[in-house]
C-alpha positions as CSV (number, residue, x, y, z in Angstrom):
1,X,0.0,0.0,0.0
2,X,3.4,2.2,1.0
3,X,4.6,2.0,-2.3
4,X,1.5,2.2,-4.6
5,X,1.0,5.8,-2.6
6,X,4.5,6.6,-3.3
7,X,4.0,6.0,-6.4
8,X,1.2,8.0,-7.3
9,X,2.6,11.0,-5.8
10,X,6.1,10.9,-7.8
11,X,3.8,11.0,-10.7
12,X,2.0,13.8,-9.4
13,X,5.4,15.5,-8.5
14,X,6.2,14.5,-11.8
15,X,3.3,16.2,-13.7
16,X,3.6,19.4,-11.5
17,X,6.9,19.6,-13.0
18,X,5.5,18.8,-16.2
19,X,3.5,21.9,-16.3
20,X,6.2,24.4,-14.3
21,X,7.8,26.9,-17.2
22,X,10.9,25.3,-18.0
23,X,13.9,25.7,-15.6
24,X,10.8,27.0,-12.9
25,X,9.6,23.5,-11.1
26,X,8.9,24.6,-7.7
27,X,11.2,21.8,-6.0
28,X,9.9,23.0,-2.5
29,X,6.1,22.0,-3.7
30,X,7.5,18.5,-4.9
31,X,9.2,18.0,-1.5
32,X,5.8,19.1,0.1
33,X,3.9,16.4,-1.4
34,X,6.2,13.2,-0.9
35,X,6.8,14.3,2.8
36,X,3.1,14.4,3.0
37,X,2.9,11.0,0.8
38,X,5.1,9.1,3.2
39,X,3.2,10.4,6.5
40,X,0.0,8.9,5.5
41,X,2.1,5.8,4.3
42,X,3.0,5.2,7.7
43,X,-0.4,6.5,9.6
44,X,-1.9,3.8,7.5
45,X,0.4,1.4,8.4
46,X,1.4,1.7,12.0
47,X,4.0,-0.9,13.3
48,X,3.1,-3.9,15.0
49,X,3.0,-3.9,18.8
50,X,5.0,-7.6,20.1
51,X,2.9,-9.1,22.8
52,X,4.6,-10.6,25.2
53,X,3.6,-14.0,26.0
54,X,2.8,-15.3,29.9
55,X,5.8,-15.6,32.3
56,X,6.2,-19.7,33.2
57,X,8.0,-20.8,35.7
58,X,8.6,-24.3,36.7
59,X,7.0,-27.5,39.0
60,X,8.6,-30.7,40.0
61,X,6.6,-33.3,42.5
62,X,6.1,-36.4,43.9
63,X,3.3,-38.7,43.7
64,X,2.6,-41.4,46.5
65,X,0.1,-44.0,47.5
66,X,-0.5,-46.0,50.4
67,X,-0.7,-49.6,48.8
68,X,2.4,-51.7,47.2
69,X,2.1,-49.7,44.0
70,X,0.7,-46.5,42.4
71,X,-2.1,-46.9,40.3
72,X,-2.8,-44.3,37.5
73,X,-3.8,-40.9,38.0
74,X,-4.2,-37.0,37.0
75,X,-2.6,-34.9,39.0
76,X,-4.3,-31.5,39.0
77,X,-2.4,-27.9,39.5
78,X,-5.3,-25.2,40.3
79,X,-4.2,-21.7,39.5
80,X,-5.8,-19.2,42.5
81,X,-8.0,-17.1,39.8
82,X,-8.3,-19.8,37.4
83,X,-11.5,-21.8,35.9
84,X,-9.5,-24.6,34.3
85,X,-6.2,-26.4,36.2
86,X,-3.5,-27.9,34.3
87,X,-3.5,-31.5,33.9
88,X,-0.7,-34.0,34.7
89,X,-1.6,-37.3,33.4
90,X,0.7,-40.1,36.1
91,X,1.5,-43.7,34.8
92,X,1.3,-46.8,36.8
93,X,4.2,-46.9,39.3
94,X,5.3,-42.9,38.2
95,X,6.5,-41.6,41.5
96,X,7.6,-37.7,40.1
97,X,6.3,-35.2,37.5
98,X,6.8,-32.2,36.3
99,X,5.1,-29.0,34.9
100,X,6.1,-25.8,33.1
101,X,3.4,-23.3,34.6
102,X,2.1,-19.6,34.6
103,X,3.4,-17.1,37.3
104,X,1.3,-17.6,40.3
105,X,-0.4,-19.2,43.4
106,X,-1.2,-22.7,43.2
107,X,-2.8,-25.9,44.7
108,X,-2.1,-29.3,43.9
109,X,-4.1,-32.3,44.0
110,X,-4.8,-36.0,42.2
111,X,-7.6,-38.2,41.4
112,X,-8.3,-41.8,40.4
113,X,-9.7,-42.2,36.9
114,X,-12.8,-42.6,38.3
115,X,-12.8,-40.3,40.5
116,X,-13.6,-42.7,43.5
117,X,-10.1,-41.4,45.3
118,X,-8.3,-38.6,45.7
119,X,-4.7,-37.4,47.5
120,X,-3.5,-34.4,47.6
121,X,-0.7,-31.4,48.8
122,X,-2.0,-30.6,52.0
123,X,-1.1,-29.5,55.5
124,X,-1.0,-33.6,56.8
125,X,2.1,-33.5,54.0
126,X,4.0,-31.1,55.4
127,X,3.4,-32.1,59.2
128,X,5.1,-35.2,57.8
129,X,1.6,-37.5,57.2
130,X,1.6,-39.5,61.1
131,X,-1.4,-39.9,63.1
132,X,-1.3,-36.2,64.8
133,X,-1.8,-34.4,61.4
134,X,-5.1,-33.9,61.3
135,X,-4.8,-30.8,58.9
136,X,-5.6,-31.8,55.3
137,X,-6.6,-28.6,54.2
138,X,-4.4,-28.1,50.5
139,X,-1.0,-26.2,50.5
140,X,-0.9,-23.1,48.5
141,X,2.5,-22.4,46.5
142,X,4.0,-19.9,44.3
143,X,5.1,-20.3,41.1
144,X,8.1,-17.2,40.2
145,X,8.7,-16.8,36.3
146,X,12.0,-18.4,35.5
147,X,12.5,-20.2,38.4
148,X,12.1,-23.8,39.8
149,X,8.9,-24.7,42.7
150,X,10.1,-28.1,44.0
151,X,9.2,-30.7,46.8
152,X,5.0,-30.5,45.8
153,X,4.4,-33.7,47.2
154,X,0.4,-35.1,46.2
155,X,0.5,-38.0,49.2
156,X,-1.9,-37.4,51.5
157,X,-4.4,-39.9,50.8
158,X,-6.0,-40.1,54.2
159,X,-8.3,-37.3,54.7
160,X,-12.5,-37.2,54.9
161,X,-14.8,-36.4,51.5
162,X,-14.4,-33.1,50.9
163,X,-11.2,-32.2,51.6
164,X,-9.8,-33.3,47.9
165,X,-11.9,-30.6,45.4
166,X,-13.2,-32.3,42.3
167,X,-11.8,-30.3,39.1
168,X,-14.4,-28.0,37.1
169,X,-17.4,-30.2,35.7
170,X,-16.4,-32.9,37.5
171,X,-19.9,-34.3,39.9
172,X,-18.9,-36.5,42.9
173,X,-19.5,-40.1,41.9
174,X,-22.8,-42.0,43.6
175,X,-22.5,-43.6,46.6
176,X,-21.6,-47.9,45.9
177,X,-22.2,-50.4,48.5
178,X,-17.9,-51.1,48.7
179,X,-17.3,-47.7,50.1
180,X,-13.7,-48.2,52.0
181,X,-13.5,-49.2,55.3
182,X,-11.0,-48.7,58.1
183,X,-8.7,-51.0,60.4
184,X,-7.9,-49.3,63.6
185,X,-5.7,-50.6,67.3
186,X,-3.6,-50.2,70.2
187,X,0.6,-50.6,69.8
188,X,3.0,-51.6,71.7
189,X,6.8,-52.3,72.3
190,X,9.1,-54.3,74.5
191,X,10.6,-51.4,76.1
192,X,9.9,-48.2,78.2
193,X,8.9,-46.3,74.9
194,X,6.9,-47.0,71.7
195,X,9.0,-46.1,68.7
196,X,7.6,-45.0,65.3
197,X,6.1,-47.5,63.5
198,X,4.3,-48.4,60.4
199,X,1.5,-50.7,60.3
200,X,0.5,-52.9,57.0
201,X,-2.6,-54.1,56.5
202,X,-1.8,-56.8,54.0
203,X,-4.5,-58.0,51.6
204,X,-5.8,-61.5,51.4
205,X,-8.6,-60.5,48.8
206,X,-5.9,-59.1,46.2
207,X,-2.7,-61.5,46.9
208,X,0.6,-59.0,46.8
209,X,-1.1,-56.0,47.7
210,X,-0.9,-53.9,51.0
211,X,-1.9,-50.8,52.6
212,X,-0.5,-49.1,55.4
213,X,-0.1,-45.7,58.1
214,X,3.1,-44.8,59.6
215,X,2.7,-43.4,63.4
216,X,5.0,-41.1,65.4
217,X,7.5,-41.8,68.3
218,X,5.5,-42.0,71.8
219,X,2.3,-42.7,69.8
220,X,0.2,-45.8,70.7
221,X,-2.8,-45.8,68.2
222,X,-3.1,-46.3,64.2
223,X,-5.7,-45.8,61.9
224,X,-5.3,-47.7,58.0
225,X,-8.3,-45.8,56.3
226,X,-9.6,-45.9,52.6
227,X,-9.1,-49.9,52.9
228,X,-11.5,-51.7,50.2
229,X,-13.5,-54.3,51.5
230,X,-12.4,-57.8,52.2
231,X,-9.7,-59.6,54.5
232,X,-6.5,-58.1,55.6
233,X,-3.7,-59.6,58.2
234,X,-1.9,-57.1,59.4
235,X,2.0,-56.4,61.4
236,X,3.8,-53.5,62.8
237,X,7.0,-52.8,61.7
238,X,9.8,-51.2,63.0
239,X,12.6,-51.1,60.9
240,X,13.1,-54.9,60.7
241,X,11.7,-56.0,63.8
242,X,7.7,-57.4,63.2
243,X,4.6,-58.0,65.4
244,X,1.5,-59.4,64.0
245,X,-1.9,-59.1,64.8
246,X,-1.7,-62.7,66.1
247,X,-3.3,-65.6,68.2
248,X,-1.1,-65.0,70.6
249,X,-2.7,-61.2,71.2
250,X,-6.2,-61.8,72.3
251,X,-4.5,-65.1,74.1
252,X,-2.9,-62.5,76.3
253,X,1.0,-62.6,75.5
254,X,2.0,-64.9,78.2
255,X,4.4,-67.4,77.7
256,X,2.1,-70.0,77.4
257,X,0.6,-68.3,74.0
258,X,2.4,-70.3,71.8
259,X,0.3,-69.8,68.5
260,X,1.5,-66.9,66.4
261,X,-0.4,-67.1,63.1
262,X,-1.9,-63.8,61.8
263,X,-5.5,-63.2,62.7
264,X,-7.5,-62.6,59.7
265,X,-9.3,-59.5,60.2
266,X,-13.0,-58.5,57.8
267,X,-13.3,-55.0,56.3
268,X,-16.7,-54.1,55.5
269,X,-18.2,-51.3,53.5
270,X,-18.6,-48.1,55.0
271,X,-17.1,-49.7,58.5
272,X,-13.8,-49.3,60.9
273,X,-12.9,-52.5,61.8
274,X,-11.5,-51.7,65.4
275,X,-9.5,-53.4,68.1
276,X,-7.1,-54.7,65.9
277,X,-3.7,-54.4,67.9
278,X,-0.3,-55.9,66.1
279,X,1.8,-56.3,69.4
280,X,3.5,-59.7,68.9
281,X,6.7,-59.0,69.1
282,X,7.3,-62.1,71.1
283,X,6.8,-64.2,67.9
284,X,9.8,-66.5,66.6
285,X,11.9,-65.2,63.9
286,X,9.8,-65.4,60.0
287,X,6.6,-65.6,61.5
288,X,5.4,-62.7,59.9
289,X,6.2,-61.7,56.0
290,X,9.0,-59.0,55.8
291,X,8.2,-54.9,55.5
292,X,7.6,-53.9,52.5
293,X,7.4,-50.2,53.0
294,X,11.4,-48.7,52.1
């Protein structure tokens, strides 16, 4: 367009010439006309403005689960203003992900594909997940353009309905008749304290697969929620040492309790299963299977 107005006024400069007396053109007049040629040139064509595009920064996290292996999930970073999250698809057994985000506050969370359980980044995470964090409200954390937002951990797994949001559009699946249950007890130890255990509940129903709670030092109760119907056996560990939920336990310990096979223990829908107390330590060397939690 620049050029075919150029153009038109060298011709007009061209045929004001034309028509000066000769050795007259009025070279001022020409002048006039292709300075005004070039302005209107450029009004009609203003340069184009660069738009910037959104400042990222950068996510890395951990995903965890409390059975013997993690199942796939979406792991869902909510941006504080936002109607959509971004999406983080996790594979089976994927323990980290990552994320290249906009600048700003998030929350993180993660759902089963059918939305039937959710985890999340919450308070319990960062009070370090034992019995006594009772806080599972989620963790807001900034994202800073051009820098690196690490240790989001999605593993709290153990809070009520309603602590995990759904993402946008998503409805809270009905109610089934194998809601999870719960296996609660007392601890012990041979010895003037009670260390930090974890307690496995391990699953008869599904062979190979195990749920468990971890419990601070000085603590002497444990909750394994979010179990799914069926039978469990289950042992307290710490670090290599074992005591079942034996025969030997509602026998009363003594010395004369000589049977030491793992009580099989019913979870039913909807119900905690309570009274459930692994504190045979007395038991002879293999009796129980090893622990599997590192």
């Amino acid at each position: 367009m620049r050029t075919r107005i150029v153009s038109l006024v060298f011709i007009l400069a061209l045929l004001v010439a034309g028509c000066a007396p000769s050795g007259e053109t009025d070279d001022a007049a020409v002048a006039t006309l292709v300075a005004a040629a070039l302005q209107t040139s450029e009004a009609a064509n203003p340069p184009a403005l660069e738009t910037a595009g959104p400042e990222l920064g950068y996510v890395e996290g951990s995903v965890c689960y409390p059975s013997s292996f993690i199942p796939e999930m979406t792991v869902y970073l909510q941006k504080e203003g936002s109607s959509e999250p971004v999406t983080v698809p996790i594979g089976l057994n994927q323990m980290a992900f990552s994320a290249e985000l906009e600048a700003g506050a998030y929350t993180a969370y993660a759902w089963l594909p059918d939305f039937s359980f959710g985890g999340s980044y919450s308070q319990a995470v960062a009070c370090g997940l034992s019995v006594e964090c009772t806080d599972h409200s989620l963790v807001s954390f900034d994202v800073v353009p051009g820098e690196l937002t690490g240790g989001i951990s999605v593993c709290d797994w153990y809070g009520q309905p309603g602590d995990v949001p759904y993402p946008p559009g998503v409805q809270p699946p009905a109610q089934e008749s194998n809601d999870p249950g719960s296996i609660s007890g007392s601890l012990s130890y041979p010895s003037s304290f009670i260390p930090a255990q974890t307690i496995v509940a391990w699953s008869l129903t599904q062979q190979g697969t195990y749920y468990y709670a971890t419990t601070s030092e000085g603590v002497s109760f444990y909750t394994i929620a979010n179990l799914p119907p069926g039978d469990y056996q289950v042992v307290a560990y710490v670090d290599t040492l074992a005591a079942g939920y034996s025969q030997a336990v509602p026998c009363g310990l003594s010395v004369s309790c000589t049977d030491h096979s793992l009580i099989v223990v019913t979870v039913s829908s909807g119900q905690e299963t309570g009274g459930v107390n692994p504190q045979d330590w007395y038991a002879p060397e293999g009796s129980f299977p090893a622990n599997p939690v590192p």
